[in-house]
C-alpha positions as CSV (number, residue, x, y, z in Angstrom):
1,X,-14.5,-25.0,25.4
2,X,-18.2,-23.8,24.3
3,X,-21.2,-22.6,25.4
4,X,-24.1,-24.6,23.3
5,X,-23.4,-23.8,19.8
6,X,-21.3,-21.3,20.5
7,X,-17.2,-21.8,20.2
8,X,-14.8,-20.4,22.9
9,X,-11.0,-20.1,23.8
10,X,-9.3,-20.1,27.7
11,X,-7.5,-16.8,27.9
12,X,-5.0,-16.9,31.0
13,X,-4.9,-13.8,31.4
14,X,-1.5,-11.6,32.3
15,X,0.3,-8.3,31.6
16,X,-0.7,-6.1,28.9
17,X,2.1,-3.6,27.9
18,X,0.1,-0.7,25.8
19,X,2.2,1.2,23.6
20,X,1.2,4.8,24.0
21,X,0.9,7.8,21.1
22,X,3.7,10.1,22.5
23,X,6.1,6.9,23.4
24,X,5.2,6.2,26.7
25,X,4.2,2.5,27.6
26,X,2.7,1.7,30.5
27,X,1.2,-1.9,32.0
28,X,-2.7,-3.6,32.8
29,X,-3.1,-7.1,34.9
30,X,-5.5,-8.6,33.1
31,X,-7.1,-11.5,34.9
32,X,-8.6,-14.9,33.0
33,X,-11.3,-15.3,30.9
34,X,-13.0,-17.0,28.0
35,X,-13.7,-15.5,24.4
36,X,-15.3,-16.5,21.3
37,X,-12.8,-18.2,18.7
38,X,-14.3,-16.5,16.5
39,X,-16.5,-13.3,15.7
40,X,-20.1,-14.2,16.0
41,X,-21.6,-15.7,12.7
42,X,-24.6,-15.5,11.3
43,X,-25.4,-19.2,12.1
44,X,-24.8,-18.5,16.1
45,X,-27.2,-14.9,16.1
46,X,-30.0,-16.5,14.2
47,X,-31.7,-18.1,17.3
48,X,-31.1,-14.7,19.1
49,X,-33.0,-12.7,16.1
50,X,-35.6,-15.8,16.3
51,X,-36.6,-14.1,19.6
52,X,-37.4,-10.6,18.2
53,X,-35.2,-8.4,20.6
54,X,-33.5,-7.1,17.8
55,X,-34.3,-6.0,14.5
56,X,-32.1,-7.9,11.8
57,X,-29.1,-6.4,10.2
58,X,-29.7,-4.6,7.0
59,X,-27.7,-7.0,5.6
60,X,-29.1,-10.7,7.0
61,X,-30.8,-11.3,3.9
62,X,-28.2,-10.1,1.5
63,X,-27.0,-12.8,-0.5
64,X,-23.5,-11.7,-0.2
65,X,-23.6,-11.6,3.3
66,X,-25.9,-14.2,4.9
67,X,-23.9,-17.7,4.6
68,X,-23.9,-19.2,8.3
69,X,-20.5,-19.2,8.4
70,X,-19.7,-15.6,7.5
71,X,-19.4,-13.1,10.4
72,X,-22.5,-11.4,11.2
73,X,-22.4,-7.6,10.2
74,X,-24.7,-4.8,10.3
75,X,-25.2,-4.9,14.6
76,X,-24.9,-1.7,16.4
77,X,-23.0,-1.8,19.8
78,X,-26.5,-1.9,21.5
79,X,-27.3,-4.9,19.4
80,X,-23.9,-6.8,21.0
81,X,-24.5,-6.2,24.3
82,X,-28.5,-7.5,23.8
83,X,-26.9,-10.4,22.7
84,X,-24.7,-11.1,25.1
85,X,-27.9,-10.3,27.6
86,X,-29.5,-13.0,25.6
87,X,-26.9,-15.5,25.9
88,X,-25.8,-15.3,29.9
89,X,-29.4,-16.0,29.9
90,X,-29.5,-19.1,28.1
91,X,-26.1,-20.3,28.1
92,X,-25.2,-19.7,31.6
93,X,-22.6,-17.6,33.5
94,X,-22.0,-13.9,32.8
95,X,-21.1,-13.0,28.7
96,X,-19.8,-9.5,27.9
97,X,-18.1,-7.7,25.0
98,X,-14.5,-7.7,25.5
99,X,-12.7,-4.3,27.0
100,X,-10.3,-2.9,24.5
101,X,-7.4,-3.9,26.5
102,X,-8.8,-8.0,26.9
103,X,-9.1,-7.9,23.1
104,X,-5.8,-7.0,22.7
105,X,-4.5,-9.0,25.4
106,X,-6.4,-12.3,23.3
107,X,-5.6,-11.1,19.9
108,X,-1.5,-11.2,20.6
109,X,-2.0,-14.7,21.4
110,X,0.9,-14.1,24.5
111,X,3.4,-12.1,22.5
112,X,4.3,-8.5,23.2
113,X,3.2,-5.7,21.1
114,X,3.2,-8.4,17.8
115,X,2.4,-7.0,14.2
116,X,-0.3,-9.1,13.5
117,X,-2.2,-11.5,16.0
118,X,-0.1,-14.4,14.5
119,X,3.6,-12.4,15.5
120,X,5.2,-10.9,12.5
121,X,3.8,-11.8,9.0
122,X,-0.3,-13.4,8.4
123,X,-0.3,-17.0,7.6
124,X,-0.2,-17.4,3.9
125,X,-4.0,-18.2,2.4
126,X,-5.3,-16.3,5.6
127,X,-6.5,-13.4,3.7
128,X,-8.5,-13.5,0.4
129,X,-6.7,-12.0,-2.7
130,X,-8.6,-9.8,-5.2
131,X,-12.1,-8.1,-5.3
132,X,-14.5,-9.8,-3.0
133,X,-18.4,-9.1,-2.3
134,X,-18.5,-9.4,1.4
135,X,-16.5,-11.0,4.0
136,X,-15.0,-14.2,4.0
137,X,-16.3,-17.3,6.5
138,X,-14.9,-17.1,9.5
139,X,-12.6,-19.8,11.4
140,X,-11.5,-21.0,8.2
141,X,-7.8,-19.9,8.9
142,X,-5.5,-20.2,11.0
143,X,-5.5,-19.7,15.0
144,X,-3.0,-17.3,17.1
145,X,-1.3,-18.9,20.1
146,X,-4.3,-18.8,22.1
147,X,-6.3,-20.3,19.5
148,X,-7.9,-17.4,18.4
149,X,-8.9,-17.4,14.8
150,X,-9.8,-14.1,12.5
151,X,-8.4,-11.5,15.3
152,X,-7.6,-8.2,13.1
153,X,-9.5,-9.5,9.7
154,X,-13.1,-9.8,8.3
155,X,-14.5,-7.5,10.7
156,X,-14.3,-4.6,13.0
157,X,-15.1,-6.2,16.3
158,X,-17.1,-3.9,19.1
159,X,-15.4,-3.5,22.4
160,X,-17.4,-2.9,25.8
161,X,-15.6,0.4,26.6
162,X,-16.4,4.4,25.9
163,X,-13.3,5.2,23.2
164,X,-12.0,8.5,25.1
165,X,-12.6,11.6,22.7
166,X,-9.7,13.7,21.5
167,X,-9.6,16.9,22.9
168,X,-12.0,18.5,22.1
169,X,-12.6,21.8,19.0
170,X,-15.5,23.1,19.9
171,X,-17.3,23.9,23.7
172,X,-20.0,21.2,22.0
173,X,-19.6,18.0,23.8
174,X,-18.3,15.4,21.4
175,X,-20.7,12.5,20.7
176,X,-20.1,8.9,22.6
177,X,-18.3,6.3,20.9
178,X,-17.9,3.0,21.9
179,X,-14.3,1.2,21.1
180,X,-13.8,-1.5,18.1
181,X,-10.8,-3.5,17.1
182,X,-9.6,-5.4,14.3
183,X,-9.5,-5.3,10.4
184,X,-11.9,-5.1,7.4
185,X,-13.1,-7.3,4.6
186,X,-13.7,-4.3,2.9
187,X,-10.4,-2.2,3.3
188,X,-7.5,-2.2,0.7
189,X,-5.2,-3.7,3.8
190,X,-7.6,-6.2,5.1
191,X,-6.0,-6.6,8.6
192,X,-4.7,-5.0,11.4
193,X,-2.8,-4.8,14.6
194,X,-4.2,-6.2,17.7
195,X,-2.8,-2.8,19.3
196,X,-4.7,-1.0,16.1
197,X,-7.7,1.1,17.7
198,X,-10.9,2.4,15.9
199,X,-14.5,3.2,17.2
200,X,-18.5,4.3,16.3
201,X,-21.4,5.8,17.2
202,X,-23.0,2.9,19.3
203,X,-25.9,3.2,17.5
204,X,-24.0,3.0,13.6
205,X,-24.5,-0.3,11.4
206,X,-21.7,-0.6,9.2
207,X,-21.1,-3.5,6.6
208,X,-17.7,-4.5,8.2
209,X,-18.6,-4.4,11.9
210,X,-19.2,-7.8,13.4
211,X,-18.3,-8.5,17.0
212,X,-16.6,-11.2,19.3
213,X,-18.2,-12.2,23.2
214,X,-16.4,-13.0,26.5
215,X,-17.3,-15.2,29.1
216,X,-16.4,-14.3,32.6
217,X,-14.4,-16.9,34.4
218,X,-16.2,-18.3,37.5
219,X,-15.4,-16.9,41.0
C-alpha cells in the first residue's frame, strides 16, 4: 500500500497486552490502521522542506547523514506532526504520528510482548557491526510479521502522545515530553524492544531521532 512516494503497511489492529513496571499487565483494543514501512527518509521529507514550513535538520546537509535512503534525523516532534499536516494535505486521508501503544502494537508484528520486533533474536546482517558515522539506510533489512522494516533500530521514532512524568521532586511542574520508541544508530546496543519506552522535549533535535507516520483507516 502507499501514499505517492510514500511506503505503507496494513495494521489489523487487535489487543495490546502492556507489561507494566510493578508487574501488573493490563489490555488496549486497538482498531486498524496503516503505517509507514519504514521511518521517513530523507528522500520522502525533501518535497515537504521544498515548501518552507520547516527549517531543515541540522543535519540535512551533513554528508554522513543526507543519503535519500537514510532515515531523516534532526526533526523535533513539532516538525512530525507539520509533516504529517503536510501530507493528509497532499496525499489524502488523515496521517498522524503513531500513539505509543499503535507503535508497539505494529512493531511486535502480532506476537506478544516479543524481544525484538522480529520475536526472539534480530535477523542476522540486520544491524551494522563496528563504528559507523551515522545511521544506516533504512528498509534494507528484513520486515517483522506485519511487514514492518527497521522497528527498534536506526532511530528513535516520535510518538503522538504526552510521555506521563514521574512523580514528581520538586512543586516545579516538570516540563512536557512527548513519547518516542525504538533503538539508536548511535547506541552501543543498537536496538530495542518494541515495549522499550523513551521520550524528549518536543522541541529537542537529536542526531538519532527520526520518526514513522500513520494513516487512519477510512470510516
Amino acid at each position: 500500500m502507499g501514499a505517492g512516494f510514500l511506503q505503507t503497511v496494513p495494521i489489523p489492529g487487535g489487543r495490546l497486552v502492556i507489561h507494566e513496571e510493578d508487574g501488573a499487565t493490563r489490555t488496549v483494543e486497538i482498531g486498524p490502521f496503516s503505517i509507514g514501512r519504514t521511518p521517513v527518509t530523507n528522500r520522502e521529507y525533501a518535497p515537504f522542506l521544498r515548501e518552507e514550513r520547516v527549517e531543515p535538520p541540522p543535519w540535512w546537509t551533513d554528508p554522513a547523514f543526507r543519503a535519500p535512503d537514510q532515515p531523516v534525523v534532526g526533526v523535533s516532534w513539532h516538525d512530525a506532526m507539520a509533516f504529517c499536516e503536510w501530507l493528509s494535505e497532499n496525499a489524502g486521508g488523515i496521517w498522524r504520528l503513531p500513539t505509543e501503544q499503535e507503535w508497539e502494537l505494529a512493531a511486535s508484528g502480532g506476537l506478544e510482548a516479543p524481544k525484538t520486533a522480529w520475536g526472539e533474536t534480530i535477523p542476522p546482517g540486520e544491524i551494522p557491526d563496528g563504528p559507523i558515522a551515522g545511521p544506516w539506510e533504512a528498509g534494507r533489512g528484513t520486515p517483522n510479521r506485519y511487514g514492518l522494516c527497521d522497528a527498534g533500530t536506526i532511530v528513535h521514532e516520535w510518538c503522538l502522545n504526552r510521555s506521563e512524568p514521574e512523580a514528581p521532586r520538586s512543586p516545579e511542574p516538570a516540563p512536557e515530553r512527548r513519547a518516542s520508541r525504538g533503538g539508536s544508530w548511535r547506541h552501543r546496543i543498537r536496538w530495542s524492544s518494541p515495549s522499550a519506552k523513551s521520550s524528549l522535549r518536543p522541541g529537542d533535535r537529536y542526531s538519532d531521532f527520526g520518526f514513522r507516520v500513520l494513516r487512519e483507516r477510512d470510516p
